[in-house]
Backbone as CSV, one residue per row, in Angstrom:
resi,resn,N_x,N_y,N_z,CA_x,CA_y,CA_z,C_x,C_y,C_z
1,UNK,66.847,-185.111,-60.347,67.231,-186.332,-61.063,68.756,-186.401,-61.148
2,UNK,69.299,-187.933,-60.631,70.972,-187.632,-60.832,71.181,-188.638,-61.860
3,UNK,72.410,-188.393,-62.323,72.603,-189.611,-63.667,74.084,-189.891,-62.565
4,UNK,74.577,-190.972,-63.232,75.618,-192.315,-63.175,76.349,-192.358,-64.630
5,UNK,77.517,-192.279,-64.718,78.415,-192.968,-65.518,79.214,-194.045,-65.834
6,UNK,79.047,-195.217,-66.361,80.146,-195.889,-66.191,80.468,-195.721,-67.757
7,UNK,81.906,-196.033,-67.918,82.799,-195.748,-68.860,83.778,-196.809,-69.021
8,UNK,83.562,-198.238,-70.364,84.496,-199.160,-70.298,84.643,-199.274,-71.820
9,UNK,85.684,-200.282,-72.641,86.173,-200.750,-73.472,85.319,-201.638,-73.617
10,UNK,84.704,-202.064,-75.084,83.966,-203.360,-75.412,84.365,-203.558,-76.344
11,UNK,84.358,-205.180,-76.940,84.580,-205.837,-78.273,83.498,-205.292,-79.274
12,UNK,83.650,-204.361,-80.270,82.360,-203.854,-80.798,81.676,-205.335,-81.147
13,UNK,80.321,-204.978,-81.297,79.205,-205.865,-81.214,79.219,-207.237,-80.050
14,UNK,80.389,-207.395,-79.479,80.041,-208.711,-78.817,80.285,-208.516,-77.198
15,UNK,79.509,-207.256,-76.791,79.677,-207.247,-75.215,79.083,-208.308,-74.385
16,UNK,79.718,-208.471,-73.519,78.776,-209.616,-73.028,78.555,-209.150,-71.200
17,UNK,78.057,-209.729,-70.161,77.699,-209.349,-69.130,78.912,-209.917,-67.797
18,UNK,80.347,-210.179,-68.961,81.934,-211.140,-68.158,82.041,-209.441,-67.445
19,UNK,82.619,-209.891,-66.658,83.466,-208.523,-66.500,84.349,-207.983,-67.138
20,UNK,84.557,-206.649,-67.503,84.542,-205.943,-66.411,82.514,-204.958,-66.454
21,UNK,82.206,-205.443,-67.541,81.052,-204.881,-67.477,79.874,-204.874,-66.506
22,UNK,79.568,-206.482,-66.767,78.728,-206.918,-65.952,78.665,-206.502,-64.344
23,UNK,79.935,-206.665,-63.477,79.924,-206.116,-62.207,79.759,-204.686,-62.166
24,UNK,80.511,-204.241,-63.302,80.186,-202.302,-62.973,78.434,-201.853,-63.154
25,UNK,77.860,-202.911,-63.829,76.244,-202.344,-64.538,75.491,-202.794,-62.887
26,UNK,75.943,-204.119,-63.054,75.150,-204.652,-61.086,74.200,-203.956,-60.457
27,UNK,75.091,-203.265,-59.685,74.615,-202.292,-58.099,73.971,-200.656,-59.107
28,UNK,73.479,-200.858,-60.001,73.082,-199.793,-60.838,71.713,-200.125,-61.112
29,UNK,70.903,-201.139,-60.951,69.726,-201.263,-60.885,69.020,-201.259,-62.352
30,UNK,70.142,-201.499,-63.379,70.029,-201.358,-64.901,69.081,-203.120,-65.055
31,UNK,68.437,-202.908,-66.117,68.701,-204.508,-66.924,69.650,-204.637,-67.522
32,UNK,70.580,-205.818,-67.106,72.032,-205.512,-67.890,71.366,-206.337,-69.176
33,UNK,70.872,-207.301,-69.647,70.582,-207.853,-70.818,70.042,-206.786,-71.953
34,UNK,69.344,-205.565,-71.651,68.978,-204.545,-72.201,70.019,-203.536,-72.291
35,UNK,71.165,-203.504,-71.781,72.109,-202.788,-71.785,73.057,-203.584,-73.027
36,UNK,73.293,-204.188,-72.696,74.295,-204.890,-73.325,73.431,-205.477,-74.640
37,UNK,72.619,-205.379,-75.132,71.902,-205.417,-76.429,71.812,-204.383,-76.735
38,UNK,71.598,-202.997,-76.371,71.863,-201.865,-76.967,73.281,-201.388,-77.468
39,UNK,74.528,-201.681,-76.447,75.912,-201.626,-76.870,75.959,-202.480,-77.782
40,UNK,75.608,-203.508,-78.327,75.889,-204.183,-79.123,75.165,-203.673,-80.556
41,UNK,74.158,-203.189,-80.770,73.747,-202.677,-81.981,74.455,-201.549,-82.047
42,UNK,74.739,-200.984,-81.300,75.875,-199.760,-81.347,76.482,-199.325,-82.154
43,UNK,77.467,-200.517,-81.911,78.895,-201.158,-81.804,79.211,-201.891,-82.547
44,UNK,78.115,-202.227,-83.253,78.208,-203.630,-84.715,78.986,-203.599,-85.441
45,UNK,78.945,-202.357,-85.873,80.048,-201.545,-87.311,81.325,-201.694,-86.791
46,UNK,81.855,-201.723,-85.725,82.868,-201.805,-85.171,83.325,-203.347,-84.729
47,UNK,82.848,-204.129,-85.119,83.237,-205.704,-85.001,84.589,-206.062,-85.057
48,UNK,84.714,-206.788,-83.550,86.397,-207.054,-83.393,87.426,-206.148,-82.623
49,UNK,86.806,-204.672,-82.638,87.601,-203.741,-82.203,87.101,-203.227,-80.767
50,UNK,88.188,-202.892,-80.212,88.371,-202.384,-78.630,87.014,-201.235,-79.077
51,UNK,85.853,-200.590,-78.649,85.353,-199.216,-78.650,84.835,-198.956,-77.249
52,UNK,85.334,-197.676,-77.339,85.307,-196.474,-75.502,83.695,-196.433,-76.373
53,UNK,82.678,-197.088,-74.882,81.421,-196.694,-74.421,81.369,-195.979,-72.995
54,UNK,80.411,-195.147,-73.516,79.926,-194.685,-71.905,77.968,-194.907,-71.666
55,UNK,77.751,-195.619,-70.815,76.386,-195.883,-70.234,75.889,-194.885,-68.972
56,UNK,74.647,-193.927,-69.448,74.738,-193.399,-68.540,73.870,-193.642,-68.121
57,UNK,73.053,-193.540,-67.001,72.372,-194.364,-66.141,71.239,-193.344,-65.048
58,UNK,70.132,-193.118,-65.136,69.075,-191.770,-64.655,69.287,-192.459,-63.316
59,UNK,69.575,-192.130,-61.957,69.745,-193.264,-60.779,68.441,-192.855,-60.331
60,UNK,66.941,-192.374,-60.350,66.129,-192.520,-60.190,65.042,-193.486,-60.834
61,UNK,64.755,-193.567,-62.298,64.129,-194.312,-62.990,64.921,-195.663,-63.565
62,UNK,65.988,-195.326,-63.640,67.054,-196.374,-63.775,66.773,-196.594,-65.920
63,UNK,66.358,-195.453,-66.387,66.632,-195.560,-67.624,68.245,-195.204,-68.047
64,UNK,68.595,-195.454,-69.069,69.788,-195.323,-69.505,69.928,-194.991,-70.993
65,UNK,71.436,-194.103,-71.288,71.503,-194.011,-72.742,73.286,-194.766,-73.150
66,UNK,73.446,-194.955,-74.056,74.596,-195.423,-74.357,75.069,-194.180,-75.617
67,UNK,76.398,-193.685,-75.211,77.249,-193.153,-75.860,78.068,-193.968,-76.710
68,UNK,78.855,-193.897,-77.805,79.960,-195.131,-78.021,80.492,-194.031,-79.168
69,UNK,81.938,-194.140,-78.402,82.789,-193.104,-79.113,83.610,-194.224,-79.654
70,UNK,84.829,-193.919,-80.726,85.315,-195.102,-81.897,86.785,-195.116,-81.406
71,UNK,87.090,-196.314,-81.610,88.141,-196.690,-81.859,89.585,-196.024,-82.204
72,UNK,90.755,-196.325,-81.544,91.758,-195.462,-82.043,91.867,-195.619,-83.484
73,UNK,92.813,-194.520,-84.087,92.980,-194.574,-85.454,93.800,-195.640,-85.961
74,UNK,94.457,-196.298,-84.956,95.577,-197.452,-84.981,95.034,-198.902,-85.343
75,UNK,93.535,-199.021,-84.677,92.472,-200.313,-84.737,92.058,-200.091,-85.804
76,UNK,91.178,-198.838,-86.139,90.732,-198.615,-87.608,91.474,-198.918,-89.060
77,UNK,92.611,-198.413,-89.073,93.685,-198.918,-90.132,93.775,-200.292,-89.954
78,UNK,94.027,-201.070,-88.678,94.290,-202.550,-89.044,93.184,-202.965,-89.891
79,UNK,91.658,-202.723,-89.451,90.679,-202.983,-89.439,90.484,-203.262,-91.157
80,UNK,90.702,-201.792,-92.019,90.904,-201.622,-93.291,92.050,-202.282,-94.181
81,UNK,92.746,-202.967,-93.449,93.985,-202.977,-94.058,93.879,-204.645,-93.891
82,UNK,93.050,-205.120,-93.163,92.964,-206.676,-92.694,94.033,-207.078,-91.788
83,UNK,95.016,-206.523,-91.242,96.134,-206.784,-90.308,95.584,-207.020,-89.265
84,UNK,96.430,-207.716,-88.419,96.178,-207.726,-86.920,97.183,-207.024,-85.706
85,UNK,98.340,-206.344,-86.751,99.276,-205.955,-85.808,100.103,-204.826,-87.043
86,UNK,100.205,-203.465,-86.328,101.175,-202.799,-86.987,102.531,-203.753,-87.642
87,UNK,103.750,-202.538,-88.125,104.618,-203.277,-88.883,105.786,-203.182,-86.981
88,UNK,106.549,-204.245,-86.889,107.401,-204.067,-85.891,109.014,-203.325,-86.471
89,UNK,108.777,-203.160,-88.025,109.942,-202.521,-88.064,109.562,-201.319,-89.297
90,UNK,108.723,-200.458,-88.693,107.744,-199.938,-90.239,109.015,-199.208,-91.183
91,UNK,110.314,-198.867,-91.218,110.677,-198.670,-92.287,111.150,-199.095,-93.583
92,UNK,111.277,-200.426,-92.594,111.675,-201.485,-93.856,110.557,-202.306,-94.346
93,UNK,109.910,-202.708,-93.105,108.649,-204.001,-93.696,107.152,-203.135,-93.871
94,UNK,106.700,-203.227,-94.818,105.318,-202.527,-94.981,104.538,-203.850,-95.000
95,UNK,103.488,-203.815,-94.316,102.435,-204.991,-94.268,101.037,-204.868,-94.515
96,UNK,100.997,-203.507,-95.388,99.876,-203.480,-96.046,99.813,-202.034,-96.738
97,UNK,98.452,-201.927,-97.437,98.713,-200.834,-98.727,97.181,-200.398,-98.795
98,UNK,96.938,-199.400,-97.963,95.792,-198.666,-98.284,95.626,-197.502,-99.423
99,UNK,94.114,-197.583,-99.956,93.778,-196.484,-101.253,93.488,-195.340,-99.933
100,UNK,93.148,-194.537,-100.505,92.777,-193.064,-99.995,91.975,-192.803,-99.651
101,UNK,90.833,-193.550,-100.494,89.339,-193.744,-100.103,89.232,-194.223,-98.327
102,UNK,89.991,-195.449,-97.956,89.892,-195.621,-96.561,90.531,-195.340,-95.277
103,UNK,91.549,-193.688,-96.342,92.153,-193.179,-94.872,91.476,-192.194,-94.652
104,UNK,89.911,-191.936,-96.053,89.014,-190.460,-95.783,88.095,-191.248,-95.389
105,UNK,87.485,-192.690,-95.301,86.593,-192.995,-94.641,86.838,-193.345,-92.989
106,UNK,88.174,-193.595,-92.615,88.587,-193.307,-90.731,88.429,-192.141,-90.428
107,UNK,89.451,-191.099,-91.581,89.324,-189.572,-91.183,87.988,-189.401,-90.399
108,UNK,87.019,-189.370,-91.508,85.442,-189.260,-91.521,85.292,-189.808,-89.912
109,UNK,85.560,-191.119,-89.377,85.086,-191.776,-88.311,85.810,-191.088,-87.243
110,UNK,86.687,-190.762,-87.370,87.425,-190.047,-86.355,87.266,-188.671,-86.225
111,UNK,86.481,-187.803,-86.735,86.175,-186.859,-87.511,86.237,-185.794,-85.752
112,UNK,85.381,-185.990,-84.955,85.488,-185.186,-83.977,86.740,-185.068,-82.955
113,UNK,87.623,-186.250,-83.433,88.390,-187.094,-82.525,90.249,-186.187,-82.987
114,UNK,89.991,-185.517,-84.009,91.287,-185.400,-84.948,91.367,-183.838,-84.858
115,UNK,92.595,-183.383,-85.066,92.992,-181.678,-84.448,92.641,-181.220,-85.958
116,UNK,92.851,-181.727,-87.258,92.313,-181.254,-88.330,91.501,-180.447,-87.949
117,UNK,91.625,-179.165,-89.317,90.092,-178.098,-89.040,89.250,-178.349,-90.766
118,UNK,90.333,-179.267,-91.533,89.651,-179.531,-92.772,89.642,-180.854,-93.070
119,UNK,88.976,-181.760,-93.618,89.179,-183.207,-94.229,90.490,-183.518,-94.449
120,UNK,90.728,-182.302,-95.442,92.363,-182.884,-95.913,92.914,-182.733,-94.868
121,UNK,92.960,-182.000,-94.038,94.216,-182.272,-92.698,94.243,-183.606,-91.837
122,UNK,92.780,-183.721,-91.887,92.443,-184.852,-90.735,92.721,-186.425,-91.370
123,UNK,92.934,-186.541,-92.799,93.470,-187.284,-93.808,94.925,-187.494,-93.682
124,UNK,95.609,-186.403,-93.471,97.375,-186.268,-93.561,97.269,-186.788,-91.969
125,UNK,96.334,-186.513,-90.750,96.636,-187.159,-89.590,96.399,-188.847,-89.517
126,UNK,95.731,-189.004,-90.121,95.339,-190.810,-90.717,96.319,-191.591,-90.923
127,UNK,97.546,-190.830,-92.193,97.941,-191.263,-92.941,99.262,-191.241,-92.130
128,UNK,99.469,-190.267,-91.458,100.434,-189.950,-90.381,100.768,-191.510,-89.841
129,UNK,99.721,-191.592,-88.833,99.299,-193.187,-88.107,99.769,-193.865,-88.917
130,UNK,99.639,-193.881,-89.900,100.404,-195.134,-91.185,101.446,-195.405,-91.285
131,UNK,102.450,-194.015,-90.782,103.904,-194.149,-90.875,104.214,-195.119,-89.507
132,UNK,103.920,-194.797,-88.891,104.552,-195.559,-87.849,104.001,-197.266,-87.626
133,UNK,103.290,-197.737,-88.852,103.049,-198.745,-88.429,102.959,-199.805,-89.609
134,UNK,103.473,-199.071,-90.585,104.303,-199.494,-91.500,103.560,-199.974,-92.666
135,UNK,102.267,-199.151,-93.095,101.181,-198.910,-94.000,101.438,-198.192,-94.765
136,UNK,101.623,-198.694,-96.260,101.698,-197.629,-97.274,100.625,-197.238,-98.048
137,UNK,100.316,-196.169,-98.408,98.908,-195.159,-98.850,99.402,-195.179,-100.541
138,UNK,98.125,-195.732,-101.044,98.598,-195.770,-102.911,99.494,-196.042,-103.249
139,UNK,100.131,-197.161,-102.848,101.226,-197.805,-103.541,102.557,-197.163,-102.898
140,UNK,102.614,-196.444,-102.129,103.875,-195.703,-101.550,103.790,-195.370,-100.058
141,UNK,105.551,-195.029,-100.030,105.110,-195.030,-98.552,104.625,-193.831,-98.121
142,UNK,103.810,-194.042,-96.377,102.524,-192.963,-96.031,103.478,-191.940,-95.690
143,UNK,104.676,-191.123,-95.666,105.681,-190.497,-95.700,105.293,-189.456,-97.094
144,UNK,105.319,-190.342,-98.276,105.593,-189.700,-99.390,103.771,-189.483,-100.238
145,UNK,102.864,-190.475,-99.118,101.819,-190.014,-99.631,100.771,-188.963,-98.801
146,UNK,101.849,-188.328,-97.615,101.578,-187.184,-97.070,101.940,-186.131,-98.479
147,UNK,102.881,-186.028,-98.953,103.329,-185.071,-99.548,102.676,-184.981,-101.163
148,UNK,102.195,-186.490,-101.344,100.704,-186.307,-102.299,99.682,-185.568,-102.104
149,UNK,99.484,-185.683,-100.636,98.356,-184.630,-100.400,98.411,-183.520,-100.222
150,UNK,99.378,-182.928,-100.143,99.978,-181.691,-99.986,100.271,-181.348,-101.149
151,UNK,99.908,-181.738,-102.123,100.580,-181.321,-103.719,99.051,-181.127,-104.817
152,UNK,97.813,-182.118,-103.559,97.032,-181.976,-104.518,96.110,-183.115,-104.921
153,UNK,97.194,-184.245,-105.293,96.894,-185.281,-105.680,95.177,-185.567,-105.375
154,UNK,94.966,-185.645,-104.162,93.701,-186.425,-104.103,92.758,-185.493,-103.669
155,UNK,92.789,-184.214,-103.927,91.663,-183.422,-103.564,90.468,-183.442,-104.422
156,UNK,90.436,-184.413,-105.223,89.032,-184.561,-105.546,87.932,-185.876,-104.988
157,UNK,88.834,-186.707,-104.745,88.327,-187.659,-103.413,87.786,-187.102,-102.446
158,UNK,89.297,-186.103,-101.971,88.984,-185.582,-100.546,87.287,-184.665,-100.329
159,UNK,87.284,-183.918,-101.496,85.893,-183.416,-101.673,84.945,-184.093,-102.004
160,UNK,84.908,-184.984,-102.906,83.446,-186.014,-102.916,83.795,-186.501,-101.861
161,UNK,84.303,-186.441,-100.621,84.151,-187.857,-99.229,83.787,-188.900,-99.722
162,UNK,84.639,-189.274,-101.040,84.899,-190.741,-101.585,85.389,-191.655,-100.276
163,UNK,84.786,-192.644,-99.917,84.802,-193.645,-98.885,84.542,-195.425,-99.728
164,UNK,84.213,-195.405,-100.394,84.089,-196.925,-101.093,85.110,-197.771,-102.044
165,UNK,85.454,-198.568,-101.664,86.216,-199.323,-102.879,85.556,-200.446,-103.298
166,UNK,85.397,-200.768,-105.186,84.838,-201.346,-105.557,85.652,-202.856,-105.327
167,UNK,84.773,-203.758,-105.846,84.790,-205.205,-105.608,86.650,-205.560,-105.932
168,UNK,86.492,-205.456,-107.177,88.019,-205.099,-107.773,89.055,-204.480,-107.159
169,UNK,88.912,-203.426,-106.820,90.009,-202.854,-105.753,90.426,-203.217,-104.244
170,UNK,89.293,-204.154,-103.848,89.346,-205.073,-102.490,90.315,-205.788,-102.663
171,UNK,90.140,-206.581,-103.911,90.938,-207.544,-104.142,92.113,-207.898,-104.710
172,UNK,92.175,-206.156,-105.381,93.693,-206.152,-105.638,94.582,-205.627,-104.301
173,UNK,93.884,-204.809,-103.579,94.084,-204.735,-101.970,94.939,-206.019,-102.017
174,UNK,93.854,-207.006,-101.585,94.318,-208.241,-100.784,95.455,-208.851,-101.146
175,UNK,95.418,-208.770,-102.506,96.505,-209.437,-103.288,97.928,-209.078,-102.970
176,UNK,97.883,-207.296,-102.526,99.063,-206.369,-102.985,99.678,-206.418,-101.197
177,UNK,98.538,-207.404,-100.197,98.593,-207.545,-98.693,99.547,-208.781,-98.899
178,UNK,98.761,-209.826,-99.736,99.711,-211.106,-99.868,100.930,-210.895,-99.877
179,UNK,101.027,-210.330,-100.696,102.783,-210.041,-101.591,103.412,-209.161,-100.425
180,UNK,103.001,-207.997,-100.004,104.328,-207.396,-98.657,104.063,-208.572,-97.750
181,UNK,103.291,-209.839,-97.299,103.447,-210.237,-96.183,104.434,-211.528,-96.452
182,UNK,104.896,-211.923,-98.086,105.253,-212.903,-98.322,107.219,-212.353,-98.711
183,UNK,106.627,-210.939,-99.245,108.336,-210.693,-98.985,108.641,-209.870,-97.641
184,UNK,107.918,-209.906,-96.942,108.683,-209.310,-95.289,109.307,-211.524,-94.705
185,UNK,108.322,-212.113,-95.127,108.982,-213.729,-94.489,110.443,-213.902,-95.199
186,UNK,110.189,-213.628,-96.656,111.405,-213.805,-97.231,112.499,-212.993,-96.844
187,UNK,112.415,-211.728,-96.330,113.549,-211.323,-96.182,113.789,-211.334,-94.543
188,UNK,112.968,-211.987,-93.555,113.276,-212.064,-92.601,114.131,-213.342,-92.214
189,UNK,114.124,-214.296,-93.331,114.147,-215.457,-93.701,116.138,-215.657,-93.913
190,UNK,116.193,-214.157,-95.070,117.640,-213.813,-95.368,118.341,-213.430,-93.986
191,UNK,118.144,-212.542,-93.158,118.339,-211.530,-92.140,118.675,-212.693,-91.329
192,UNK,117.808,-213.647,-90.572,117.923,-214.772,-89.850,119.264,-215.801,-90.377
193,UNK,119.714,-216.100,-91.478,120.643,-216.981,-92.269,121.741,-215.980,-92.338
194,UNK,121.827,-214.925,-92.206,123.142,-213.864,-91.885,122.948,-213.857,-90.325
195,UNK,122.632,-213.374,-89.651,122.700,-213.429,-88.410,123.648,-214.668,-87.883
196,UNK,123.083,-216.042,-88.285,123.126,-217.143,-87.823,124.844,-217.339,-88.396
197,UNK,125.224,-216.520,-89.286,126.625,-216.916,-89.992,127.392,-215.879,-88.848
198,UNK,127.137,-214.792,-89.153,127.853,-213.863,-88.270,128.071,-214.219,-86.688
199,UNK,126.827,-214.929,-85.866,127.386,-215.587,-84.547,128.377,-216.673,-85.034
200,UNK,128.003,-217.259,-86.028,129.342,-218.301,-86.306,130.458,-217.933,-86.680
201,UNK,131.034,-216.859,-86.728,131.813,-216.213,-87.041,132.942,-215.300,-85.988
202,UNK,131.746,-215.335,-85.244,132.394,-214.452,-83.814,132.023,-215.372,-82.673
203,UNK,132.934,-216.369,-82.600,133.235,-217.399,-81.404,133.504,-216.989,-80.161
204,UNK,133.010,-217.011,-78.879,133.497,-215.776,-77.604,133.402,-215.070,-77.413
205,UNK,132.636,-214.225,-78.513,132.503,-212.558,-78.360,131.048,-212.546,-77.639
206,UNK,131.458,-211.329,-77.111,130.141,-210.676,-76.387,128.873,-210.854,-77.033
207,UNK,127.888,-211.102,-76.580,126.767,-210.031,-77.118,126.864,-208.860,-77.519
208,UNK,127.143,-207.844,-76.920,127.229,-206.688,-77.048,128.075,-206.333,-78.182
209,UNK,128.931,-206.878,-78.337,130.120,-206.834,-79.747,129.463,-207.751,-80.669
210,UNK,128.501,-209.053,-80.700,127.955,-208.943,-81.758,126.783,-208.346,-81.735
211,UNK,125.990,-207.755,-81.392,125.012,-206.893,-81.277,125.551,-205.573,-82.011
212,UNK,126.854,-205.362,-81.818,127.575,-203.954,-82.170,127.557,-204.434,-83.885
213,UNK,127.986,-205.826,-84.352,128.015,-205.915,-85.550,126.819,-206.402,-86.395
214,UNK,125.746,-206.659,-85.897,124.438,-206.430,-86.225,123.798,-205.177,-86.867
215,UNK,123.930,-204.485,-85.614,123.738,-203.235,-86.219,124.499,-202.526,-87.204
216,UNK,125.553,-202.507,-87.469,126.482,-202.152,-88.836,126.281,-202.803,-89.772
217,UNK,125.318,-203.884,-89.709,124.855,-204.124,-90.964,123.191,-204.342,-91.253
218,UNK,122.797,-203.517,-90.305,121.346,-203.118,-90.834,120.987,-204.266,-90.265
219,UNK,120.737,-205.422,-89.376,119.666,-206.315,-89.228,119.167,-205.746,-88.008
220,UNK,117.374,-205.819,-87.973,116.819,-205.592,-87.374,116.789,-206.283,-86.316
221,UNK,116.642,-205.402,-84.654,117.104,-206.236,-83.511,116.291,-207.181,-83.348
222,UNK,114.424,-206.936,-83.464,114.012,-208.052,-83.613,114.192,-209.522,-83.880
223,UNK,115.357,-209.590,-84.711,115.430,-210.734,-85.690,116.234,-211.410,-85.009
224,UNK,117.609,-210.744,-84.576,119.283,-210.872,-84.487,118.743,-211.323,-82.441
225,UNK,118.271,-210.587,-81.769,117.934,-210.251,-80.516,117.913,-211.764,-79.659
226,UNK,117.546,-212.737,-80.342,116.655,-214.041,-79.937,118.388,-215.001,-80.286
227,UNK,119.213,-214.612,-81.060,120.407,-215.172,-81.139,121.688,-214.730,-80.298
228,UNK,121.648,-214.078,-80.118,122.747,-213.759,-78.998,123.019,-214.280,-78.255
229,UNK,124.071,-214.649,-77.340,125.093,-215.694,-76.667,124.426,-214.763,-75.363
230,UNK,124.032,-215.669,-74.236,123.485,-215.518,-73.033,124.650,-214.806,-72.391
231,UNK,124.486,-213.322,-71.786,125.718,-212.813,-70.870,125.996,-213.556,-69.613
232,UNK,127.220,-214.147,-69.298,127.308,-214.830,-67.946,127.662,-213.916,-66.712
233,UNK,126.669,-213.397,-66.125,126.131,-212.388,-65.402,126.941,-212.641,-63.820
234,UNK,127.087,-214.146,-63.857,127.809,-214.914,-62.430,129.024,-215.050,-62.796
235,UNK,130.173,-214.564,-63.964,131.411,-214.862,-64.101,132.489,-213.919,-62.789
236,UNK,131.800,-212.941,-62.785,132.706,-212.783,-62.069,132.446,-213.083,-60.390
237,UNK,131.269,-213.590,-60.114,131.507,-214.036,-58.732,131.999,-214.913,-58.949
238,UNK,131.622,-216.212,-59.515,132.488,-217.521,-60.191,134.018,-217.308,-59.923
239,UNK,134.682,-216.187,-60.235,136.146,-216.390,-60.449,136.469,-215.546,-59.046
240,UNK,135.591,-214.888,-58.126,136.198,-214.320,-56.491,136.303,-215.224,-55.968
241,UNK,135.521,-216.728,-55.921,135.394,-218.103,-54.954,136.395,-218.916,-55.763
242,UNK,137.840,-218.689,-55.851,139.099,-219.218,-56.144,139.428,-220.780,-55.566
243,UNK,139.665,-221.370,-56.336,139.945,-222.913,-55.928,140.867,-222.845,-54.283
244,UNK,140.346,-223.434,-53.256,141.165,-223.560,-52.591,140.995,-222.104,-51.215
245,UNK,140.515,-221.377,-51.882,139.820,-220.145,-50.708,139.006,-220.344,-49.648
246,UNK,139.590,-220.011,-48.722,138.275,-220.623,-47.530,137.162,-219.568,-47.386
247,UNK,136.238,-219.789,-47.102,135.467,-218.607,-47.040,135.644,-218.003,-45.792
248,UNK,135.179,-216.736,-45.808,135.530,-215.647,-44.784,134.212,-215.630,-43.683
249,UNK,135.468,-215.537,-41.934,134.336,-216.052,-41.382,133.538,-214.770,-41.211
250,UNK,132.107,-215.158,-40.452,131.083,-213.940,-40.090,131.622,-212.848,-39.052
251,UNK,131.948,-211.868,-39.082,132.007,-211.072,-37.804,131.209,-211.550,-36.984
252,UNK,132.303,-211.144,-35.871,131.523,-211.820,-34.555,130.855,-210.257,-33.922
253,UNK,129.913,-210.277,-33.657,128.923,-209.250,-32.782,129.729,-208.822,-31.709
């Protein structure tokens, strides 16, 4: 008896038979409608998110099993956090604020996936992911709520594999999502209205020299990047073709 692998990315719960699936299942002699209804009960829990399946496939009887391993830890946090995109500048802008409860309920999901050899480690690797994407853990940043866990703080969560937040805490969640997403506009808002003074300020100058004074004052390139004076890349051929220069003839062969 030989088995078959195929191995692709699906929208949890909503695979459908588009490619790239459908052509790889084909020449496999599968029912793809039975395939792709099994990935999909799968995969439910995972709604919205990229998840690594593998279908493996008996190439004699043409039965099959579906594997479905989870999501990076990067999808999972948005997932919890309601975002759709890390922070693009995570030290300054935080764009959301997870409890503890749902960096031990990814831990948990990621559980085989994580170099941790204990909960709490595989928790500080969660929370890790947080730093760089500009998620703060209990009200602080995931920097300083590594060093909560390292002190203690939540090892009684960490041992009940507390995973739930009540109705109330969703929604002060959401609330506490509103507010970083309404002062990251506002202060991108400031950043943009300095920028816009400072090119007015430096008439002729480079990019690069105002780019140089951007950065000495902390605005993020993101912001400043989209204002900068276009480099004229053709000035100096512009000024070799001199009024009045004839052009130079071709060598002759």
């Amino acid at each position: 008896m030989g088995t078959e692998t195929i191995e692709q990315l699906v929208q949890g719960g909503k695979a459908t038979a588009a490619p790239p699936l459908g052509p790889a299942l084909g020449p496999m002699g599968v029912n793809i409608g039975e395939v792709i209804a099994k990935i999909n009960e799968k995969t439910a829990s995972f709604n919205g998110m990229q998840v690594p399946v593998s279908i493996i496939v008996d190439t004699d009887t043409k039965a099959f099993e579906i594997e479905v391993g989870t999501p990076p830890a990067s999808a999972l946090i948005k997932s919890e956090a309601k975002i759709s995109k890390g922070s693009s500048s995570s030290a300054s802008d935080k764009v959301a604020d997870l409890k503890i409860e749902q960096t031990i309920k990814i831990a948990k999901m990621k559980e085989s996936g994580l170099l941790g050899k204990t909960l709490k480690e595989k928790v500080k690797e969660i929370i890790g992911t947080c730093v760089s994407m500009g998620v703060m853990v209990e009200g602080v940043d995931a920097k300083d709520a590594i060093a909560l866990v390292n002190e203690g703080k939540f090892d009684q969560e960490i041992k009940d594999e507390k995973t739930e937040l009540s109705a109330e805490e969703l929604k002060e969640q959401e609330a506490e999502r509103q507010k970083l997403q309404a002062e990251i506009k506002e202060r991108h808002a400031e950043f943009e209205a300095r920028v816009k003074a400072i090119v007015a300020e430096m008439p002729g100058q480079t990019a690069s020299e105002i780019k140089k004074r951007m950065q000495e004052e902390e605005i993020p390139e993101e912001i400043f990047k989209e204002f900068l004076p276009k480099e004229e890349a053709a000035a100096e051929g512009a000024e070799g073709a001199k009024e009045g220069e004839a052009p130079k003839e071709e060598e002759k062969k």
